[in-house]
C-alpha positions as CSV (number, residue, x, y, z in Angstrom):
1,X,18.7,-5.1,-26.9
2,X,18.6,-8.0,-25.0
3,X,16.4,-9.4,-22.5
4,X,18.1,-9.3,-19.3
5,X,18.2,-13.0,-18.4
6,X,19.4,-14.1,-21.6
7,X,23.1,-15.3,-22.3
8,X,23.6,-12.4,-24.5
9,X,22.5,-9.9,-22.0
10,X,25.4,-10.7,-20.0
11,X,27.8,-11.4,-22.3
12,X,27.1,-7.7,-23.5
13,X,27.9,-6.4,-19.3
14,X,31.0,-8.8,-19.0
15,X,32.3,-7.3,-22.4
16,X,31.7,-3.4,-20.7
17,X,33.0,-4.7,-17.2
18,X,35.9,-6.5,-18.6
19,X,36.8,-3.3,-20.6
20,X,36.4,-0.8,-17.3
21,X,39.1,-2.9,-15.6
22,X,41.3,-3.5,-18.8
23,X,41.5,0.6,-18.9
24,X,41.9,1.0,-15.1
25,X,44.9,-1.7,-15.6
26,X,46.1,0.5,-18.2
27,X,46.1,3.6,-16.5
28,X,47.7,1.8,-12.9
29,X,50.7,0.7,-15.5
30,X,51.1,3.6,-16.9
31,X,51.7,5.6,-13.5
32,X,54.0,2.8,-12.1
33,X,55.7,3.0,-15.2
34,X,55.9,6.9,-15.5
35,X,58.0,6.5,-12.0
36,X,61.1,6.1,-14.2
37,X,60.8,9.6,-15.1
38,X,61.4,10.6,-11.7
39,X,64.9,12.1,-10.4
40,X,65.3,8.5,-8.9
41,X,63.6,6.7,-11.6
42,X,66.0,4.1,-11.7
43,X,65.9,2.9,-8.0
44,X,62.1,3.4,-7.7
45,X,61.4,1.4,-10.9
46,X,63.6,-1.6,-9.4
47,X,61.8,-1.4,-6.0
48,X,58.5,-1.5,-8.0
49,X,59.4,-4.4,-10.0
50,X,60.7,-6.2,-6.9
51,X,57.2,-6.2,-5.1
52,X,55.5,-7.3,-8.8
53,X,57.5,-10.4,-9.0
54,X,56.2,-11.5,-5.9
55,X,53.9,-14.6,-6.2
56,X,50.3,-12.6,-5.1
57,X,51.2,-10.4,-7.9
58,X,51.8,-13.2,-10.6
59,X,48.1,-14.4,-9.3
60,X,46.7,-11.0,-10.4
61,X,48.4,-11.1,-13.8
62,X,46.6,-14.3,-14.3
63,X,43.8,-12.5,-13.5
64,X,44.5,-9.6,-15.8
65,X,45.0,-12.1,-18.4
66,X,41.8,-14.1,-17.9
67,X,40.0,-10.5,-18.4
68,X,41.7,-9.8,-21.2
69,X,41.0,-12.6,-22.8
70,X,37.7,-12.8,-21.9
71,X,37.2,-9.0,-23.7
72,X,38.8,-10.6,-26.9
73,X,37.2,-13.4,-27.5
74,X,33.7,-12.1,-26.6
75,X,34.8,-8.6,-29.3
76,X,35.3,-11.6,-32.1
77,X,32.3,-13.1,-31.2
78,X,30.5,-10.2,-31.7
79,X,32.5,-9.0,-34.7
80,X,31.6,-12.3,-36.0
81,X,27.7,-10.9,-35.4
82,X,28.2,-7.7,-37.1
83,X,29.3,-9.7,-40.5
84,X,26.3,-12.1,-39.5
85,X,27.9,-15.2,-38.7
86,X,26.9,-17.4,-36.0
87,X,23.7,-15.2,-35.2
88,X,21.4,-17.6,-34.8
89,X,24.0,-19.9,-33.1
90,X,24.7,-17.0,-30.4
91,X,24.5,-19.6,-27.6
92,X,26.8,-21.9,-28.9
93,X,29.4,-18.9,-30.0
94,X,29.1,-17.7,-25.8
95,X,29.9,-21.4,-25.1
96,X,33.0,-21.3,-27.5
97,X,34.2,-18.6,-26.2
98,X,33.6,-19.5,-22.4
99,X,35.7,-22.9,-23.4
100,X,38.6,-21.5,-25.8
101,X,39.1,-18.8,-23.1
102,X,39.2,-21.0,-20.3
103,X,41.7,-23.2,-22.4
104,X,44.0,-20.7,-22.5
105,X,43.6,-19.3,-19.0
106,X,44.2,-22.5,-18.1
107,X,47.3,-23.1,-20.0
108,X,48.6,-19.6,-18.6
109,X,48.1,-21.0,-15.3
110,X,50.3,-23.7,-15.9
111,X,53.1,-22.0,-17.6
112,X,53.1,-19.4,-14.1
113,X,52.2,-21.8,-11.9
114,X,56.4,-22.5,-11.2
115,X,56.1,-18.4,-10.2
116,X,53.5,-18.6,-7.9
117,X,54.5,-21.3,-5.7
118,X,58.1,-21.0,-5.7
C-alpha cells in the first residue's frame, strides 16, 4: 500500500472517488431515463430533456466528463503497472495522466463552450 502523502496514495482515492460518482451518475440516468416507461413517458421525457439542455446542466456534463476521464486514464495507468510498465516512473505516469486528461477536458470545454453561454 501506499504511504498516505505520496502521489500514488491519492491517485489510488481519486480512482475510488471518481468511480462512486461515475456509478451514482449511472444510476441518476438510468431513473430519468426509466421515466419513458411511464403512462406519459413521452411528455415527461421531453420535459426532462428540456431542463438538461439548459446551460448549468451542460457545466455538469463537463464535469461528468472530466471524472470520467480522470477514472480512465488513471485505470491505464495502473493497467500499465500490473503489466509492469512505467513502475518505477509512477510519478511521471500521474503527471501524464493529470496533463492528457486536462488536454481533453479542456478541448471538451471548448467544443460546449457555444452551449453554455448561449
Amino acid at each position: 500500500m501506499y504511504h498516505k502523502n505520496t502521489r500514488g496514495y491519492k491517485a489510488f482515492w481519486v480512482h475510488r472517488i471518481s468511480g462512486l460518482l461515475i456509478l451514482g451518475y449511472l444510476y441518476l440516468h438510468l431513473v430519468l431515463l426509466s421515466a419513458i416507461l411511464l403512462p406519459s413517458g413521452a411528455a415527461h421525457f421531453n420535459a426532462v430533456a428540456r431542463v438538461v439542455e439548459q446551460p448549468g446542466f451542460v457545466v455538469a456534463d463537463i464535469v461528468l466528463f472530466a471524472i470520467i476521464v480522470v477514472h480512465a486514464l488513471n485505470g491505464i495507468r495502473l493497467i500499465a503497472a500490473d503489466f509492469g510498465a512505467m513502475i518505477r516512473e509512477n510519478r511521471l505516469a500521474i503527471w501524464l495522466t493529470m496533463g492528457i486528461g486536462a488536454v481533453m477536458v479542456f478541448i471538451a470545454v471548448l467544443m460546449l463552450l457555444p452551449h453554455i453561454v448561449g
